[in-house]
C-alpha positions as CSV (number, residue, x, y, z in Angstrom):
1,X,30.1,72.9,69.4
2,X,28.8,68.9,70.2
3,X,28.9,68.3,66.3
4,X,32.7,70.1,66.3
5,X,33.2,67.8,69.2
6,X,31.7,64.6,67.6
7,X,34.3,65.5,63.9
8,X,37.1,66.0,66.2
9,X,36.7,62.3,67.2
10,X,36.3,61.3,63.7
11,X,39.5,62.3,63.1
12,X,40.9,60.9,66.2
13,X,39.4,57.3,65.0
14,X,41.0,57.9,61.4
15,X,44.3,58.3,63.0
16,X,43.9,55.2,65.1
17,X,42.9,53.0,62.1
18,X,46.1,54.4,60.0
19,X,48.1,53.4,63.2
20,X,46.9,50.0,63.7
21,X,48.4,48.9,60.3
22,X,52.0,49.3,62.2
23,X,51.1,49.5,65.7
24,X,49.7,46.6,68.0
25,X,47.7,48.7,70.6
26,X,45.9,50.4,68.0
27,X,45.0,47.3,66.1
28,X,43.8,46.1,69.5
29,X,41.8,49.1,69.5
30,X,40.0,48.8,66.4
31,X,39.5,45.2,66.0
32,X,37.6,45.3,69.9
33,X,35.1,47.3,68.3
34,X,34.3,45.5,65.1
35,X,30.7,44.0,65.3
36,X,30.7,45.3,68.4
37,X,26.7,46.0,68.7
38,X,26.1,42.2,67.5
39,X,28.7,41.2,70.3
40,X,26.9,42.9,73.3
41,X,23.3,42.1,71.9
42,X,24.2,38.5,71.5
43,X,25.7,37.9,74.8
44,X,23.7,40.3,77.0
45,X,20.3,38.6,78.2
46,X,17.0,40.0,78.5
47,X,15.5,41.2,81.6
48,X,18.4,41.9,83.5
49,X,18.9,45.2,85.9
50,X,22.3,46.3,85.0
51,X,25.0,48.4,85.9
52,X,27.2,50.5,83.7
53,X,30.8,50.9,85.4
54,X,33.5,52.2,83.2
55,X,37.4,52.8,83.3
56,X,39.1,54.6,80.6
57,X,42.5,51.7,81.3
58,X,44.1,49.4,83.4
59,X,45.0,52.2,85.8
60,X,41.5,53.7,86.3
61,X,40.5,50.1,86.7
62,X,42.8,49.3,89.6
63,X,41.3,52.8,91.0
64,X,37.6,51.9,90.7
65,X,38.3,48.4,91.4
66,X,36.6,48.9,95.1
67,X,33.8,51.0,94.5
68,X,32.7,47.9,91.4
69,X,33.2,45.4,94.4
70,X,31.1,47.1,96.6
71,X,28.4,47.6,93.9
72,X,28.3,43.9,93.0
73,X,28.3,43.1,96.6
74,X,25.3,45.6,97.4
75,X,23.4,45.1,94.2
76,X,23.6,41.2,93.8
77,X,20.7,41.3,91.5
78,X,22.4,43.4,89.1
79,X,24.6,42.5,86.3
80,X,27.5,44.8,85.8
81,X,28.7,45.9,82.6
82,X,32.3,46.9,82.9
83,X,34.0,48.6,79.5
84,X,36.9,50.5,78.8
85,X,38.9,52.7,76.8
86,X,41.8,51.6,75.6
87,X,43.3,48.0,75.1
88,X,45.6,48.1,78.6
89,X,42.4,47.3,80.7
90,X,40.4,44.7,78.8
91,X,42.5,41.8,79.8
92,X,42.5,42.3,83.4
93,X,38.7,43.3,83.7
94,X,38.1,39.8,82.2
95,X,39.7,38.3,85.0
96,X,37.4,40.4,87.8
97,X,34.4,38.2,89.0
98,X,32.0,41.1,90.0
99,X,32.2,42.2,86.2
100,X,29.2,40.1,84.1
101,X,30.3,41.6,81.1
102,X,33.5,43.2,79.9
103,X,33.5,45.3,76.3
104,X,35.1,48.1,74.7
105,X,33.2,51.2,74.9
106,X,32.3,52.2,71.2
107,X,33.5,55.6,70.7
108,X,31.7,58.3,71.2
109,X,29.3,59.9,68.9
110,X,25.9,60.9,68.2
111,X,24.4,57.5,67.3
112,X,27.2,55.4,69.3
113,X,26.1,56.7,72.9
114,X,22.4,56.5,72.2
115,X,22.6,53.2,70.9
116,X,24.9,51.5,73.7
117,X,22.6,53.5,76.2
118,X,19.9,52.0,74.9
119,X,21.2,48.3,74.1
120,X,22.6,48.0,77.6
121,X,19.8,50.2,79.6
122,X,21.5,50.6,82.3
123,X,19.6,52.4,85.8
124,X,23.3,53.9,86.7
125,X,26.7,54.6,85.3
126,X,30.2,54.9,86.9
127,X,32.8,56.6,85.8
128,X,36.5,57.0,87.1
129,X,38.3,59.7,87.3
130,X,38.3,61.5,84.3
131,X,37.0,59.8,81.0
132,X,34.6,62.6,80.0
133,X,32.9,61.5,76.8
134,X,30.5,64.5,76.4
135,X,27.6,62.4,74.2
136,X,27.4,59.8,76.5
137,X,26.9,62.3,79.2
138,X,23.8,64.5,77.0
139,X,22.8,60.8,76.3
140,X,22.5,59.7,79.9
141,X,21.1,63.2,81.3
142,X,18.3,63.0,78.5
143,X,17.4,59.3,79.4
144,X,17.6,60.6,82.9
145,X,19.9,58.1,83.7
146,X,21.9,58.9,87.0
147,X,25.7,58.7,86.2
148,X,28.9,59.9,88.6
149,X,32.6,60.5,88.6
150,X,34.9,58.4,91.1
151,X,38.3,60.0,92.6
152,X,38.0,63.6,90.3
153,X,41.0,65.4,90.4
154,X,40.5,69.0,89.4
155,X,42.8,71.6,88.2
156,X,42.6,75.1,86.9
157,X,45.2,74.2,84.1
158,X,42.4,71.8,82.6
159,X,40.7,72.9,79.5
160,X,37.5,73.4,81.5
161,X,38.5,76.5,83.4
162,X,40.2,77.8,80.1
163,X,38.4,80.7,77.6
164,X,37.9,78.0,75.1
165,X,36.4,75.5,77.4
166,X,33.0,77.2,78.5
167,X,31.4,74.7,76.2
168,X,32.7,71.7,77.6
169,X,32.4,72.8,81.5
170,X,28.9,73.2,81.0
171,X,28.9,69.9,80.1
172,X,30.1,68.6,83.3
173,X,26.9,70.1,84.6
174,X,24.9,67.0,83.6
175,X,26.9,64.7,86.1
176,X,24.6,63.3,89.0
177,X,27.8,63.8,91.4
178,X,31.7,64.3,91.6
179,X,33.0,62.6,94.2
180,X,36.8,64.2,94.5
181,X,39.7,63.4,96.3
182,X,40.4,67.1,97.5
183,X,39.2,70.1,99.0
184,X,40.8,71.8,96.3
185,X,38.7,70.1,93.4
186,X,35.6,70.8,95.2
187,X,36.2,74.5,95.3
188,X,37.4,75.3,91.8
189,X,34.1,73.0,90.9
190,X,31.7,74.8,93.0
191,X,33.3,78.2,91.8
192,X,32.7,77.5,88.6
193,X,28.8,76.4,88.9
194,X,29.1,72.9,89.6
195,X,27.5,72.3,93.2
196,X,27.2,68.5,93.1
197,X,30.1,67.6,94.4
198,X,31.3,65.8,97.5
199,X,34.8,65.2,98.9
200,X,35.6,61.4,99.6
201,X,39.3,60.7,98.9
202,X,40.9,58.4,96.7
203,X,39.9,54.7,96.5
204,X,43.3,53.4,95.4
205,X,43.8,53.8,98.9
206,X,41.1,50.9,99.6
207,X,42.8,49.2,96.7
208,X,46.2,48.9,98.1
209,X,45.2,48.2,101.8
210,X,43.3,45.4,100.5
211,X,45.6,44.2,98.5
212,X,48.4,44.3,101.0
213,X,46.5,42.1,103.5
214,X,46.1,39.6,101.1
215,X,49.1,39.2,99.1
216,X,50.8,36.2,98.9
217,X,54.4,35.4,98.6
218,X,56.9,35.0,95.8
219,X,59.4,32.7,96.8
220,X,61.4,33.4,93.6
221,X,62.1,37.1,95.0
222,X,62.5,35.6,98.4
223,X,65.7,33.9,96.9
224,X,66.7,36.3,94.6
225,X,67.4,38.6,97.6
226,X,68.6,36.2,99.7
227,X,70.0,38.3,102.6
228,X,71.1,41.3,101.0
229,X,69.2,44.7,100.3
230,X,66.2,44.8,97.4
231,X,66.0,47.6,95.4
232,X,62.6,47.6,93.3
233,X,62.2,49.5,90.4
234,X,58.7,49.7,89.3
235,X,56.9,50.6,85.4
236,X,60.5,52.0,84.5
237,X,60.7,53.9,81.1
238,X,64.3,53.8,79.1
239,X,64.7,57.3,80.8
240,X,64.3,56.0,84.1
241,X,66.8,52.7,83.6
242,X,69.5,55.4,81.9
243,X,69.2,56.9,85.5
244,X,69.4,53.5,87.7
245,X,72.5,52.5,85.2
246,X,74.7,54.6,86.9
247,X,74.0,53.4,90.2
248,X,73.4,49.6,89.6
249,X,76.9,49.4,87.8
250,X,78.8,51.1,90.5
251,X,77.0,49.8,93.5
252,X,78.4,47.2,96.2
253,X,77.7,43.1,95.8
254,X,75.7,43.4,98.5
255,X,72.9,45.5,97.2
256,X,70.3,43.7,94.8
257,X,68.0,45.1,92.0
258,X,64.8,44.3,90.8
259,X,63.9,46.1,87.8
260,X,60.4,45.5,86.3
261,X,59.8,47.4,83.3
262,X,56.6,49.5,82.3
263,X,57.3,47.8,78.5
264,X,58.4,44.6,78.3
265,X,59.0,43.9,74.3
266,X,61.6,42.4,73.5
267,X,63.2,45.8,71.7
268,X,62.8,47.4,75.1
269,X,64.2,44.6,77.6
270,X,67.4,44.7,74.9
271,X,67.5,48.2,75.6
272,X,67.5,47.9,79.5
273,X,70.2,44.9,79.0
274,X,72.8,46.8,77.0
275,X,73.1,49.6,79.7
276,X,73.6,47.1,82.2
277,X,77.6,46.3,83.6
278,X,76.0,43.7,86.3
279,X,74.8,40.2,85.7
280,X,71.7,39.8,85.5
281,X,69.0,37.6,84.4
282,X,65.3,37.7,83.3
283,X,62.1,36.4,85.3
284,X,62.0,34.7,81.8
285,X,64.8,32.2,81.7
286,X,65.1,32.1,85.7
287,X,66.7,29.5,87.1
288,X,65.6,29.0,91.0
289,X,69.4,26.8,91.3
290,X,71.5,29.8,90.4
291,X,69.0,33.2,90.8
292,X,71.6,34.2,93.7
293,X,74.6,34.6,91.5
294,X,72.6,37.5,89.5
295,X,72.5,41.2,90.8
296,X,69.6,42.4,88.7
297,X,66.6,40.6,87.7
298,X,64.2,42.1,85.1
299,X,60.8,40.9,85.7
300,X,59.4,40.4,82.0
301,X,56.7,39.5,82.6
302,X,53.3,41.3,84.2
303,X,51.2,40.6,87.1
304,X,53.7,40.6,89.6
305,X,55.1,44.1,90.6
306,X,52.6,45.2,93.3
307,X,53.6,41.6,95.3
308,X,57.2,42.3,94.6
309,X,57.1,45.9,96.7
310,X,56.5,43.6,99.5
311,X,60.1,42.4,99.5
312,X,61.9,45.8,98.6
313,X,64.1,48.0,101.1
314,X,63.9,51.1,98.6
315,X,61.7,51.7,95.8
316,X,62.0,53.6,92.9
317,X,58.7,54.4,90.7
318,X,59.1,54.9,87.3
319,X,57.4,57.6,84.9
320,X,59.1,60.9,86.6
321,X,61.5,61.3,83.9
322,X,58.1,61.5,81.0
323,X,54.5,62.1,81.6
324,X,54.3,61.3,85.0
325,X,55.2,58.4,87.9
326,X,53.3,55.3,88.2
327,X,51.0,54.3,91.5
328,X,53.1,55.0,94.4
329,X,50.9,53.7,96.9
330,X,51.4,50.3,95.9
331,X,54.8,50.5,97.2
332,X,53.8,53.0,100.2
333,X,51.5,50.5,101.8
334,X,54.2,48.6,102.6
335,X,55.8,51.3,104.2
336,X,58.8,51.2,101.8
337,X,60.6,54.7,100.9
338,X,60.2,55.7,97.8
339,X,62.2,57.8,95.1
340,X,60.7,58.9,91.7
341,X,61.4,61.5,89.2
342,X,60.3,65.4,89.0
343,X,57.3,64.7,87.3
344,X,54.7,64.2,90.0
345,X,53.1,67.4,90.6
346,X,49.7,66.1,89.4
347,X,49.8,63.3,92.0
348,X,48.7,64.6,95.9
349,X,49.9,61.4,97.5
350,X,53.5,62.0,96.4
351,X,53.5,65.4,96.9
352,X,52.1,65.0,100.6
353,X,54.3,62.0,100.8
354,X,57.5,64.0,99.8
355,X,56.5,66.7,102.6
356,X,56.3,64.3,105.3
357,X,59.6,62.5,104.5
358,X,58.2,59.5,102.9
359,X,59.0,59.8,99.6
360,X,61.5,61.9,97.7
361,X,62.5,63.5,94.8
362,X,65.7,63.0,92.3
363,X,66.5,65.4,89.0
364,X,69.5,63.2,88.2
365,X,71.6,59.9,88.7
366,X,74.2,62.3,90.8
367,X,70.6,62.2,93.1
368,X,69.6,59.0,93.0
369,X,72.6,57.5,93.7
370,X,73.2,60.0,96.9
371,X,69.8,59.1,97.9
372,X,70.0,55.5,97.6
373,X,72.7,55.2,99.6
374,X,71.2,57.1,102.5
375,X,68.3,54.6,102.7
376,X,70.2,51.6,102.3
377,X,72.7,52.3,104.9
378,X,70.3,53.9,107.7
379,X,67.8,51.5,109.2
380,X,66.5,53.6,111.8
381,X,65.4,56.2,109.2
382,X,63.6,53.7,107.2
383,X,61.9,52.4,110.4
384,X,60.7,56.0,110.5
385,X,59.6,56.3,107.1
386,X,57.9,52.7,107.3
387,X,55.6,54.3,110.4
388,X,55.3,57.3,108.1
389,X,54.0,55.8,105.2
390,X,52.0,53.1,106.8
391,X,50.0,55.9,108.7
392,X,49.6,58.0,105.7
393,X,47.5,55.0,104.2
394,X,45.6,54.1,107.6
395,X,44.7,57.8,107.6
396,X,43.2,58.0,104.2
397,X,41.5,55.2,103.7
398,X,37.6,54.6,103.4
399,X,36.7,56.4,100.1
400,X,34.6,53.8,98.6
401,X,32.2,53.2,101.9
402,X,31.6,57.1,101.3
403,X,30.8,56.7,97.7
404,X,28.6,53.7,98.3
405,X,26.7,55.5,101.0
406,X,26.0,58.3,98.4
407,X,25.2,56.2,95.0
408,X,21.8,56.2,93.8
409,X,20.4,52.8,91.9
């Protein structure tokens, strides 16, 4: 099954390399990796202790941002070596000072993983979430290398708990620890053979109340919205924006609308523009002297969304329309209501969220724009949701202290 594994990747690799003659993200993706093992020899030094922390993108990164903090922080004397995946993180991990050294991960296969093991020699490896890469794991359990999983989620949908996936569940046995967000994961874990596991919550919690002590203002938004109310729609897809359409080109003067897409080419900000009846104008071309006379403003640019939520009076997350919504909580620990999609039944923050009152579902524009205009013209229920989702934060943070007090080096 591991060599059946290993071909299967083979093939996924081909596909990437046909892609990346038409596609910018896969080129990305193969030219990271070429000379890769002369890169990392030439730049890492000799005699270091290291540490091998790893997200699969920019979202896992954002996730496992604390727990890499708090290792750097604990483990001065150690370098870390932070890779990824795909292409979406790479950029932003160079920017992270606890990371000594950012790569690609090669892919995985039966020399790949020995040989990166044994270039970087790491004492322990992170992962987050769920970037399984079974080689690396038999690599890592053979060296006797302690490695864990950050913020597991686990469901008995996954290929694991399936017929066909006895092979690969074993696998999972090799892991030094799980440490999940839910009682749930632990359970269908430990009915299924795996015992290490420990239940610690989610550390983009940590992330966002962080973040949300700390974040400074953006006096461009601050005019933009001038005294009216701020809608924010965050990491829209086209299916979301056909949605928000109908509301933004029907709704009064005195409402406001930041829309700051997940894609920001300049195909898919002509897209968002031609469904658009209201003025608008992008972060782009702005124009501090006349931002006021513009309903909408399409942010397109990146960096800036989780400082925007600040301002917002309703937020909409994008992503419920396709494979999923985006990070609520960045919005949440603000205390701001939220609307998103039907697509978030993978995600427990927005399902609790939802029960409580915080958040809430829409199927349609008919929805949304019934909704919207319940938030925007009750104040005292958005005080009410503000305490709601505030507390919901409050109550679940401290994930990554239990982590830290757990890891092994």
């Amino acid at each position: 099954m591991l060599y059946l594994y290993f071909f299967a990747l083979k093939i996924y690799s081909t596909g990437i390399w046909i892609a990346s003659f038409f596609k910018v993200k896969a080129k990305e993706w193969i030219d990271g990796r070429k000379n890769f093992y002369n890169q990392i020899a030439s730049e890492l030094k000799s005699g270091e202790k290291r540490i091998w922390f790893h997200c699969s993108s920019f979202g896992e990164f954002e996730q496992g941002r604390p727990v890499l903090q708090a290792l750097k922080k604990k483990f001065p004397e150690h370098k870390i070596v932070l890779t990824f995946f795909s292409p979406s993180g790479i950029k932003q991990g160079k920017k992270e000072p606890a990371a000594d050294y950012v790569f690609y991960m090669p892919l995985d296969g039966a020399s790949s993983s020995q040989k990166f093991i044994e270039i970087t020699n790491p004492p322990s490896r992170i992962f987050v979430k769920y970037d399984y890469w079974f080689g690396y794991m038999r690599q890592l359990h053979h060296h006797k290398i302690p490695f864990y999983y950050v913020s597991c989620i686990f469901r008995r949908e996954q290929y694991f708990f399936k017929w066909y996936g006895v092979w690969f569940l074993k696998q999972l046995k090799n892991a030094t620890c799980f440490f999940v967000q839910d009682e749930a994961s632990q359970n269908l874990l430990n009915q299924n053979g795996i015992s290490q596991t420990i239940i610690t919550g989610d550390t983009r919690f940590d992330r966002v109340f962080e973040f949300s002590k700390n974040t400074l203002p953006l006096d461009w938004v601050v005019n933009f919205k001038a005294r009216k109310k701020l809608i924010v729609a965050g990491s829209t897809w086209a299916e979301d924006e056909t949605v928000l359409s109908d509301f933004i080109n029907s709704s009064s003067d005195n409402i406001k609308i930041i829309i700051v897409p997940h894609e920001i080419s300049t195909e898919k900000i002509a897209l968002l523009e031609s469904k658009l009846k209201a003025k608008s104008v992008l972060y782009s071309s702005l124009n501090n002297s006349s931002v006021q006379d513009n309903k909408v403003l399409i942010v397109d640019a990146v960096g800036f969304l989780s400082k925007i939520y600040q301002y917002a009076d309703v937020v909409y997350i994008g992503g419920g329309f396709g494979k999923g919504i985006h990070n609520i909580l960045e919005a949440v620990v603000f205390g701001k209501p939220v609307l998103f999609g039907p697509n978030f039944k993978k995600f427990n923050e927005a399902i609790e969220l939802k029960r409580m009152g915080g958040a809430f579902e829409i199927t349609n524009s008919e929805e949304l724009t019934a909704q919207l205009n319940l938030l925007l013209n009750n104040d005292q229920l958005c005080e009410e949701i503000n305490t709601i989702n505030q507390d919901f934060v409050k109550v679940n943070i401290g994930a990554t202290e239990k982590i830290m007090a757990e890891i092994r080096i």
